[in-house]
C-alpha positions as CSV (number, residue, x, y, z in Angstrom):
1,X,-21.2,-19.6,26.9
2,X,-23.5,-17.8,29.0
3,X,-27.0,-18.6,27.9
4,X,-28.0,-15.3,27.0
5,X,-29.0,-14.6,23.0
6,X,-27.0,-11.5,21.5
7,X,-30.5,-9.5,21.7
8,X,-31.2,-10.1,25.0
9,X,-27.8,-9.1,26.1
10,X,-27.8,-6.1,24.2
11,X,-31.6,-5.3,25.5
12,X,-30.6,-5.8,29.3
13,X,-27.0,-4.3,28.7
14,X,-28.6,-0.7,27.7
15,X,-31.3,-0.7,29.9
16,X,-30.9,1.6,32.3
17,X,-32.5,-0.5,35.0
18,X,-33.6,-3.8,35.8
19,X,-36.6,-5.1,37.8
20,X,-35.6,-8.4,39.3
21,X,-37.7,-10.9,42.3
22,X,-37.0,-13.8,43.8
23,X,-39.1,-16.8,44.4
24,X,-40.5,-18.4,47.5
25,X,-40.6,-21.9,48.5
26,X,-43.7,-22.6,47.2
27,X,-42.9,-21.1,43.7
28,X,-44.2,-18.0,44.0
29,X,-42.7,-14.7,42.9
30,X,-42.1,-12.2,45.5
31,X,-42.5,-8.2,44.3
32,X,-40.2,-7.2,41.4
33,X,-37.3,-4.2,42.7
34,X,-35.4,-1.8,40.6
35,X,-31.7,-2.3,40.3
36,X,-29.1,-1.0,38.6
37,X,-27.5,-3.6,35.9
38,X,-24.3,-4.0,34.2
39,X,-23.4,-6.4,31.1
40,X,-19.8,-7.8,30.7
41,X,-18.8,-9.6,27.8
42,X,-21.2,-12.3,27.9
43,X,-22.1,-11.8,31.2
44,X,-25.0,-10.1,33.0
45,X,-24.5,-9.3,37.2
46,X,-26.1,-7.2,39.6
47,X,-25.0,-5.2,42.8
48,X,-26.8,-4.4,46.4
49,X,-26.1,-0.7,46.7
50,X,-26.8,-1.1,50.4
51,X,-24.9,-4.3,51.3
52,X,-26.1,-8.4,52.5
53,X,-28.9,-7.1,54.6
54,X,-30.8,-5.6,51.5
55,X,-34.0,-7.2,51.3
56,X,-33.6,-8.1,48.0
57,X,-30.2,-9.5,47.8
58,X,-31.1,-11.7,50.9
59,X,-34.2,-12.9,49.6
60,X,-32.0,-13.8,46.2
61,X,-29.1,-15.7,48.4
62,X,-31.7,-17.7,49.7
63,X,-33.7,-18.4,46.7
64,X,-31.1,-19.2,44.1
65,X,-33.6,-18.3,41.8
66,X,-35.6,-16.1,40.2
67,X,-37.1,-13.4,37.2
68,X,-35.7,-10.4,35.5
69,X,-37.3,-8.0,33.0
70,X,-35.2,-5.0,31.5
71,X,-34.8,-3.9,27.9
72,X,-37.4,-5.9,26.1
73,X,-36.1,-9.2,27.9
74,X,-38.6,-10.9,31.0
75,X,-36.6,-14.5,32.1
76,X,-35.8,-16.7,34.7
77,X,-32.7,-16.9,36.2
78,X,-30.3,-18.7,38.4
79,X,-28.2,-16.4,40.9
80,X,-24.8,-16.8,40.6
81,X,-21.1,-15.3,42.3
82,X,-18.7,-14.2,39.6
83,X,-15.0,-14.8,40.3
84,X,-12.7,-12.9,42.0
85,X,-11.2,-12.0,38.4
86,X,-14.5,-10.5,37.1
87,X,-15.1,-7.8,39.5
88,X,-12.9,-5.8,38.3
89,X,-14.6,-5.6,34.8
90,X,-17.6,-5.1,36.7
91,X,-16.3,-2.0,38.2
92,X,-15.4,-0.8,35.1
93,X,-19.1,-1.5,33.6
94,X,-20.9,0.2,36.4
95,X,-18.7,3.3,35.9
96,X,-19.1,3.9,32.0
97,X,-22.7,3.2,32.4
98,X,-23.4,4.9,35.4
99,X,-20.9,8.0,36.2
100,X,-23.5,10.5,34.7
101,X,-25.2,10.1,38.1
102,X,-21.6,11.7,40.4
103,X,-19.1,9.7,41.8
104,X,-21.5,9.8,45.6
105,X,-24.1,7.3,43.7
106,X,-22.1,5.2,42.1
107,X,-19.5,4.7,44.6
108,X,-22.2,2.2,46.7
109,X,-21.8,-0.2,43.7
110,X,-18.1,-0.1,42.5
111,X,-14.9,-1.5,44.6
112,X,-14.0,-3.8,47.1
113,X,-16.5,-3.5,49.8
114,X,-19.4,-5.0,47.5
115,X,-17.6,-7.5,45.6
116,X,-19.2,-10.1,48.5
117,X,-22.7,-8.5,47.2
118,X,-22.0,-9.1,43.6
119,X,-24.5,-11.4,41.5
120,X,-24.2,-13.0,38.3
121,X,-27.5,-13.5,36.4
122,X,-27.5,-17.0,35.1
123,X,-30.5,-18.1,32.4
124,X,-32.8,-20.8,32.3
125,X,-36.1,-22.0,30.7
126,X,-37.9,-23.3,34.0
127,X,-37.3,-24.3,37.6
């Protein structure tokens, strides 16, 4: 079970976006960013289009935690790395959601090369 309700992984799964931060040491929330986001099964996960050194995604690595909002649903969240055995579901999410936009775009967030930047969104009540 992955701790998400039915509605809010049907709101974050058809969103076309997602805003998601990270918080700082001292609890803070650092400035939300727009991301693309996929839903798989049960699952929610997220991809850096532009690799380890995104802001972003390092600031996330480093924080473990932090807040999403997309689709009706604001929450905290753990970060998470999906197995080995996910990605290629995830793939496969990323391209019936987001092929409308040409193969150029959505090439940055499907196959191998960001499997290693590949987050799962994990839910909880409070840090």
């Amino acid at each position: 079970m992955s701790g998400w309700s039915e509605a809010e992984l049907a709101g974050i799964g058809q969103a076309d976006e997602l805003s998601i931060a990270s918080y700082r040491r001292d609890g803070t929330l650092r400035p939300y960013v727009t991301i693309w986001v996929v839903r798989v099964g049960g699952d929610i996960f997220v991809r850096s289009a532009y690799g380890a050194a995104n802001p972003w995604f390092a600031r996330a690595l480093r924080s473990g935690r932090g807040r999403i909002r997309a689709g009706g649903v604001e929450k905290n969240v753990e970060f998470g790395r999906p197995s080995a055995s996910d990605q290629a579901g995830i793939d496969e999410a990323y391209h019936r959601k987001y092929d409308r936009y040409g193969q150029r775009i959505v090439s940055g967030v499907v196959g191998e090369s960001v499997y290693d930047v590949t987050l799962s969104l994990i839910p909880v009540e409070e840090f």
